[in-house]
N, C-alpha and C positions, 0 to 999 in steps of 0.2 A: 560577448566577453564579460560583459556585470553580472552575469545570471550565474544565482546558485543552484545547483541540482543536490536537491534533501533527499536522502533516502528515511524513511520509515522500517523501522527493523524493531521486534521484541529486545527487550534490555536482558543480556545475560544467559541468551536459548539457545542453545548448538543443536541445527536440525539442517537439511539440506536449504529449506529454507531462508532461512539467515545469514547462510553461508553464501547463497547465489548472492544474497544482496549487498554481501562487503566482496565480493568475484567483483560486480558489477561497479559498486563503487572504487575498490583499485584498480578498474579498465578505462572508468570514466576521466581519472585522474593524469591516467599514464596518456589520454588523449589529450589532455591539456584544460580540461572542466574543471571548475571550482567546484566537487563533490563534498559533500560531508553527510555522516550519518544520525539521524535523528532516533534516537531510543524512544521504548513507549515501556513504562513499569508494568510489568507482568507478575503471574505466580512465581515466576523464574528467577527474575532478579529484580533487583531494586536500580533506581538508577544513579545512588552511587558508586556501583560498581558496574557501569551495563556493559561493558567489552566482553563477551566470553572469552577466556584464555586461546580456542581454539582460532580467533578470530583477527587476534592483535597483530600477526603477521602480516594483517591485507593494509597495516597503518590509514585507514582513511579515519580523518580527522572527526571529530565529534562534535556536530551544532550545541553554540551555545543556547539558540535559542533559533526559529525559524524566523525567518525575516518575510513578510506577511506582501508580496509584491508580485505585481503581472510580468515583470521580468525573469523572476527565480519558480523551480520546477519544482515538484513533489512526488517524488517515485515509491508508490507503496505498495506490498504484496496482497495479492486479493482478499486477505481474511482481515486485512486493515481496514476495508471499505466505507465501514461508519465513521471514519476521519472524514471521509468527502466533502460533508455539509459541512466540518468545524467551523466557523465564523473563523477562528482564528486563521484558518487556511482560505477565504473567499474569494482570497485576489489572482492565488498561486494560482497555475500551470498543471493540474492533476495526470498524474501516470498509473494503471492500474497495472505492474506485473503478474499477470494471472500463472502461475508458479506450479499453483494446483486445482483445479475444478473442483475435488471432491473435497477440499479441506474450505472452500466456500461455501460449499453448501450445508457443510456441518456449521459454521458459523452464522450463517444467513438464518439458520433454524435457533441458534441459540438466542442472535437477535428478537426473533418472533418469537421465543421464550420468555421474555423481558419483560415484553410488554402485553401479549397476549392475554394473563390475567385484569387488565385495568379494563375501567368501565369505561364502554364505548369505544372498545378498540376497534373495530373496525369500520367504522364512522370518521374517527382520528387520521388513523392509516391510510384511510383513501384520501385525505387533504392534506397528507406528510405531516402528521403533527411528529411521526417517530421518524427518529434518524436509521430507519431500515432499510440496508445498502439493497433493495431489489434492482433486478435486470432492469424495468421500469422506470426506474426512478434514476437509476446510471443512463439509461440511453437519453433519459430528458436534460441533461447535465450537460451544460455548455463547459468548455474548456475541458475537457477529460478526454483523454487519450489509453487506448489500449494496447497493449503488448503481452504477444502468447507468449508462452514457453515450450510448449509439445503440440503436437500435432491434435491431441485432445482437446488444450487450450484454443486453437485455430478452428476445430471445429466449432468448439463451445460457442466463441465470438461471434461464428457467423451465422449458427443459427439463430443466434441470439438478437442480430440483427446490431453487433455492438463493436464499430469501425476500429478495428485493428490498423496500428501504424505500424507495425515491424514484429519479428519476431526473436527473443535471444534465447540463444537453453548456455544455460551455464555448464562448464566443465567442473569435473568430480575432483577432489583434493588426492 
């Protein structure tokens, strides 16, 4: 009943993505969950304005701030995945909506883009000095829970060896 469930969504981006995540947070609401949506500042928008117009329909409320507790949950879509380690989020509840395979693995490379040029990266890397969201490094992750969304998503999980609690596919506007 105290628990907040945070969703993670880009500030300002209308893509099916973004879109499953305010579906989900006005389903979570109409169930009776204290939902709200956490923005993250993107190329897209700033977050003084992060509602995109197409989005404000689903009314779920906007976190002032995430409340940093083993009580409250943090639902974010798979290309968010470098939040995982935030300190600011250690205590939370983590949810991985895996949305889309192929738009993590274009991000999973942009990560190893980052940092790939520094000295002794792969020395670093093998002792997590980088926050790169690997299969590895998620499956060593206490408190992290996963959710497909397609059948791709289901497979991806399990060969992955990466415990899926349920699955949702969102419906199209």
């Amino acid at each position: 009943e105290k628990s907040i469930i945070y969703i993670l969504c880009p500030a300002n981006f209308a893509t099916g993505g973004p879109e499953a995540l305010h579906q989900l947070g006005e389903q979570l609401i109409h169930l009776g969950f204290n939902a709200q949506m956490s923005y993250v500042e993107n190329i897209h928008g700033n977050l003084q304005n992060p509602i995109h117009e197409n989005y404000k329909k689903y009314r779920v409320p906007v976190a002032d701030k995430i409340v940093n507790s083993q009580n409250n949950f943090l639902i974010l879509p798979e290309t968010y995945t470098c939040f995982l380690w935030n300190r600011a989020y250690n205590k939370l509840n983590k949810i991985v909506w895996w949305l889309s395979v192929t738009n993590y693995l274009i991000s999973l490379e942009d990560h190893f883009s980052q940092h790939r040029h520094k000295s002794n990266f792969k020395i670093k890397h093998f002792f997590n000095k980088y926050p790169i969201p690997t299969i590895k490094r998620m499956r060593n992750t206490k408190k992290l829970f996963h959710l497909a969304h397609s059948y791709f998503s289901v497979d991806f999980l399990a060969k992955n060896n990466l415990k899926k609690i349920g699955q949702i596919s969102d419906y199209m506007s």
